[in-house]
C-alpha positions, -999 to 999 in steps of 0.1 A, spaced: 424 -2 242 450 20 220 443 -5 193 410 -2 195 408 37 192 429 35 163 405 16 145 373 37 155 393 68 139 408 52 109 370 43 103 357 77 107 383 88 86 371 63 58 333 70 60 344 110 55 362 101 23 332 82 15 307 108 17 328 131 0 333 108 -32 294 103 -30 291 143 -34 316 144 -60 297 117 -83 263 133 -76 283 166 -91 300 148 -120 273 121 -128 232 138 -122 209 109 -107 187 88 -122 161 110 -120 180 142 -132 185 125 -162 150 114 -172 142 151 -161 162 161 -188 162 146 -224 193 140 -248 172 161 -275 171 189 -254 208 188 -246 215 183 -280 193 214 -287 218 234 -267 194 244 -242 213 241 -203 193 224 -179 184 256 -161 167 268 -194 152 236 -195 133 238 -165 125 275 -171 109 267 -202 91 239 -188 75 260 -162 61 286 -191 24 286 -178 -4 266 -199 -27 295 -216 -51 290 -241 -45 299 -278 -66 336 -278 -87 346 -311 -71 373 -329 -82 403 -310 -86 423 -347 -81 401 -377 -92 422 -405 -63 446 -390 -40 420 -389 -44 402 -420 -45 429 -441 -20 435 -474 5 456 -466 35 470 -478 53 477 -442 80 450 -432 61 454 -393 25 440 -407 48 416 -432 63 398 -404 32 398 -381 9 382 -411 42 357 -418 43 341 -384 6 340 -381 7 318 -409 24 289 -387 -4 289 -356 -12 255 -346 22 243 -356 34 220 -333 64 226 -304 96 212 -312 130 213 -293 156 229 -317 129 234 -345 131 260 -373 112 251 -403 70 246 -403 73 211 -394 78 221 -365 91 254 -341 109 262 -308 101 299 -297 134 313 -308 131 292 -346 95 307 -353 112 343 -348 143 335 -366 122 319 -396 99 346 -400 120 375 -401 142 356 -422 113 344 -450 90 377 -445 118 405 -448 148 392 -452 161 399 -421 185 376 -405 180 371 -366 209 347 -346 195 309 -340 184 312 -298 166 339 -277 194 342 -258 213 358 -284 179 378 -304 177 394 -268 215 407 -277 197 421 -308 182 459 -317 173 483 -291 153 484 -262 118 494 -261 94 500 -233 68 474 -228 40 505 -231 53 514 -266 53 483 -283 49 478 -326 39 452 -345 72 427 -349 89 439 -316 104 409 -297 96 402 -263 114 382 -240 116 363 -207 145 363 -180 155 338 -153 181 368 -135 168 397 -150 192 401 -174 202 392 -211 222 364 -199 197 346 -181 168 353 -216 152 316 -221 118 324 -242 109 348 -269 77 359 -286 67 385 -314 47 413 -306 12 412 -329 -3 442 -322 -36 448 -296 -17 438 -265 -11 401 -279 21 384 -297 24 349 -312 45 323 -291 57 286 -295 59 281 -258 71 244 -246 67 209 -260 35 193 -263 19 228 -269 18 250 -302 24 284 -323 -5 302 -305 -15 336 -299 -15 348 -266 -24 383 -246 6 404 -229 -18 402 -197 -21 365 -192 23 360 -196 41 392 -191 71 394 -206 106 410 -188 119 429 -219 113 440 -256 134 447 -283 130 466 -315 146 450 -345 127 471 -373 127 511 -380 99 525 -357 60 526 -373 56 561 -388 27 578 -371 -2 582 -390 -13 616 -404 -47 626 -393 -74 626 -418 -100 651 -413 -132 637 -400 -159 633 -422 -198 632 -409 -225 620 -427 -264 620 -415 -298 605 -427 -327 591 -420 -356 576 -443 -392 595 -431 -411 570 -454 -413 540 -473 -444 525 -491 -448 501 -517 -475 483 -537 -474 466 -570 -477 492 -590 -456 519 -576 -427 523 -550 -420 559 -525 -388 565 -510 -384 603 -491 -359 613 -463 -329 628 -461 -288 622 -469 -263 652 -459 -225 653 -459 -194 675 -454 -177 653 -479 -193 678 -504 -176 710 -487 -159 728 -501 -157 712 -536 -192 720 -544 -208 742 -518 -240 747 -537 -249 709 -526 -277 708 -555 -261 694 -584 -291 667 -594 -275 646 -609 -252 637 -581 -276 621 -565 -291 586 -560 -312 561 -542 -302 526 -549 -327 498 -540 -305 474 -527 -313 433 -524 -307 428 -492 -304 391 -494 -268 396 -514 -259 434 -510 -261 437 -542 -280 469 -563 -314 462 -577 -315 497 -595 -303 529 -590 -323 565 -592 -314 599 -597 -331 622 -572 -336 663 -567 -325 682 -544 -354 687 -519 -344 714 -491 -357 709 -456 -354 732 -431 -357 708 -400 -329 696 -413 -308 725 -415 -320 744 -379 -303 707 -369 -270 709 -388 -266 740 -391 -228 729 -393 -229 714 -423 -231 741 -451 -260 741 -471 -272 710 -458 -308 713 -460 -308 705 -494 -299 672 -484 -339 666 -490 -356 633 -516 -383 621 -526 -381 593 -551 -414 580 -567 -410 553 -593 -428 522 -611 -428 487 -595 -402 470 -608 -423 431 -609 -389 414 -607 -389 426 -575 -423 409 -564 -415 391 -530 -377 404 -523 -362 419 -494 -349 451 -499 -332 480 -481 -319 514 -490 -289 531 -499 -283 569 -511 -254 583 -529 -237 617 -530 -218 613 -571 -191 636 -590 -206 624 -623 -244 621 -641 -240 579 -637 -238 581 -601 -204 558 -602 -178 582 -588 -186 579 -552 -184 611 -529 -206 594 -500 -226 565 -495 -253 563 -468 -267 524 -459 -301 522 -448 -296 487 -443 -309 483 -408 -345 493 -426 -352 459 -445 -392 462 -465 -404 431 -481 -417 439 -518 -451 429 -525 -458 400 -544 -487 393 -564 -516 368 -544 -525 343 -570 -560 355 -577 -583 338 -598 -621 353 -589 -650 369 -608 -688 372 -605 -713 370 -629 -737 400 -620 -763 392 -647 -776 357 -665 -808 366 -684 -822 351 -718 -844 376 -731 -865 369 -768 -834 351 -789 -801 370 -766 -783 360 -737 -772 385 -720 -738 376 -697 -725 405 -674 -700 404 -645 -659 400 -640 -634 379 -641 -595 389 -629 -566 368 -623 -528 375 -612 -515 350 -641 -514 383 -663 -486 398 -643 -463 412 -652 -468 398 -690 -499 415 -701 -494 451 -673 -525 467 -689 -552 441 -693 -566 456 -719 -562 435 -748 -597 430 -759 -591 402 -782 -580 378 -755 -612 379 -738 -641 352 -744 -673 344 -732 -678 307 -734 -715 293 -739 -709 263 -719 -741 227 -722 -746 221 -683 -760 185 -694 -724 176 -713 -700 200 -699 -692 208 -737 -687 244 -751 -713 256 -775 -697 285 -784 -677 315 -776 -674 351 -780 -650 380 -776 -657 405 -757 -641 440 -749 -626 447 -714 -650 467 -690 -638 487 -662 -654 479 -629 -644 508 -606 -657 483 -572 -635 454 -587 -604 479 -588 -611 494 -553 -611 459 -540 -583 449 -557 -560 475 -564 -533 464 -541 -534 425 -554 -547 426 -593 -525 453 -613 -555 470 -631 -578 441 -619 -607 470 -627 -606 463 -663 -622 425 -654 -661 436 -663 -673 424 -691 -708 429 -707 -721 407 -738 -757 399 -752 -751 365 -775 -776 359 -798 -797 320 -787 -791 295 -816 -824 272 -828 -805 240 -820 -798 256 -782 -831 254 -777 -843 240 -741 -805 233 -735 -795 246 -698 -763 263 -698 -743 283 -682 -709 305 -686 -671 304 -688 -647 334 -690 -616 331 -707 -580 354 -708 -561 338 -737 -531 349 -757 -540 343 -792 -571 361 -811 -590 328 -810 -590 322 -777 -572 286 -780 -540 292 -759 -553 299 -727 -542 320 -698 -571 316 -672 -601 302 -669 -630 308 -647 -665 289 -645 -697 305 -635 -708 268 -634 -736 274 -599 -750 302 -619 -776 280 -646 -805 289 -671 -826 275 -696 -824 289 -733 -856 287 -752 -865 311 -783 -901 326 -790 -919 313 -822 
């Protein structure tokens, strides 16, 4: 019985020191699983297994679009925007443990490599020790390259992710492996603590405002002529010329509105309207902010879109800008010429030995070469044989105006009112009993052999005969 107590405490004696060298091996030696849950590169990276799984738990958040690129991106000469447009170089750059070059970045390596390569600026390798760095900053008051970090105990010492501050509430982060560089938003992953490595942002000086106000009362256009009127004012002009009616300082461009580019650009009067001043009474002098800009069609135009744009100049040429004003919300299509080739023949009579031909004949083929139609030598009559289709002969014949062809056509046919045409053409013997009937020809030679447009009066027929 003695014995066999002694044997049931020597072995709970043995299974105690057993399950205290089982606690000491799990101590010394992690399990199995411990060590697939934390990789040789990222021990070799230096990174504890505490700030392993800390950086491991950094939430997946999508990469956000820059919240104000053209801010961003801009050239600058500050080292804050110089670091900012540096690192935003490397988004999309793929998360790697221990990484510091653009092959590939931890969170603390993108920093260090940007203020290093942007500025000069040298930053220590982990964010551990960046969080050691410059001065603290409150999260409300944040610049453009301020670093921002995250805490496992609230303190330096436990610091296991950095970022850099971008500007509009979002910095640029290499979070965790199998993500990469990325912009995110201060909302969606607060950070702990920030810290300010460069000189604060100087505060910008205020400018004062400057107000400008228009408005275009009427547009019209046709092919022969184009109207502009409205109104430009500006207290850019105040007080360096307080009279505000210097002509030659101002300008309506026509702008094409397909490239933004100017079409042609107009110097305009002053034109003073009171409704404009009882409005801005503000803005000194600025009824005479008045135009009215009547000029030629310009037929390289025909068919464009085209908007607005009026200029307040310090010089004759209108190229030293004091203040533009874009009507480009108001887009007009220029008219374009219809192709037109028409006439009527309002009289076919053979009388004794004459034929007598009177009508019109217009046709948009002279635009914009010939602008006044008058050129009477490139007008012919043609004496046309109905039987062979074959000219018999031809005749010049002096341009007409035709007041009901022009108010018809005014807005289609520039000077289409100088179609008529009225010519008596004395009957050859060999015509005799031939039926025939008339062509009308614009041509640009004085023989009427290089030929601009024809037209056929070929349903209108009669018989020639002469009296013996």
């Amino acid at each position: 019985m003695i014995k066999n107590k002694i044997g049931h405490i020597n072995r709970n004696k043995k299974g105690f020191y057993i399950a205290i060298l089982i606690i000491l091996a799990m101590i010394a030696f992690p399990t199995t699983s411990l060590a697939a849950d934390y990789p040789n590169e990222v021990r070799n990276a230096g990174v504890s297994y505490e700030e392993y799984t800390s950086i491991m738990s950094i939430p997946d958040l999508k990469a956000e679009p820059l919240a104000s690129p053209r801010t961003l991106l801009k050239a600058s000469n500050t080292q804050h925007d110089a670091v900012v447009n540096y690192a935003l170089k490397y988004i999309g750059v793929p998360y790697v443990w221990g990484g510091s070059s653009p092959s590939g970045f931890d969170c603390s390596g993108l920093v260090q490599y940007s203020y290093k390569n942007a500025i000069g600026v040298s930053l220590p390798r982990v964010s551990k020790d960046q969080g050691a760095q410059g001065r603290s900053v409150s999260l409300n008051n944040l610049q453009k390259g301020d670093l921002l970090f995250w805490t496992n105990n609230g303190v330096v010492s436990g610091t296991y992710h950095v970022g850099m501050y971008i500007g509009n509430g979002q910095f640029i982060q290499a979070p965790k492996p199998g993500d990469h560089v990325k912009v995110t938003n201060i909302s969606s992953y607060r950070p702990h603590y920030a810290k300010r490595i460069l000189p604060d942002m100087a505060t910008p000086t205020p400018t004062p405002t400057s107000h400008h106000f228009a408005n275009l009362d009427k547009v019209s256009m046709d092919l022969n002529t184009l109207y502009v009127g409205g109104w430009h004012i500006t207290d850019s002009l105040q007080p360096a010329d307080p009279s505000h009616r210097v002509s030659n300082s101002r300008f309506v461009f026509v702008m094409d509105a397909s490239t933004g580019r100017e079409l042609g650009r107009y110097s305009i009067g002053q034109v003073w309207r009171q409704d404009v001043a009882n409005i801005y009474s503000g803005i000194r002098n600025g009824g005479y902010g008045g135009f009215n800009l009547t000029i030629p069609m310009n037929s390289s135009w025909y068919g464009k879109q085209v908007y607005f744009m009026t200029r307040f100049a310090s010089d004759a040429l209108g190229n030293a800008t004091i203040d533009d004003y874009y009507f480009n919300t108001q887009v007009y299509t220029v008219p374009s010429p219809t192709t037109i080739n028409t006439g009527a023949l309002d009289k076919l009579q053979v009388t004794e030995d004459n034929l007598y031909v009177g009508g019109w004949h217009i046709t948009s083929k002279l635009q914009p070469a010939d602008p006044s139609h008058q050129v009477s030598n490139s007008r012919f009559i043609f004496v046309m044989d109905a039987g062979t289709g074959r000219e018999l002969a031809r005749y010049p014949v002096a341009q007409v105006w035709r007041q009901d062809v022009a108010n018809v056509y005014s807005n289609t046919i520039h000077n289409g009112g100088y179609g008529g045409f009225s010519v008596n053409i004395p009957i050859k013997q060999e015509w005799s009993g031939k039926q025939v009937y008339v062509m009308s020809r614009y041509a640009s030679d004085i023989l009427g052999n290089q030929v601009i447009e024809d037209y056929y009066y070929i349903s209108q027929k009669v018989t020639l005969t002469i009296m013996k």
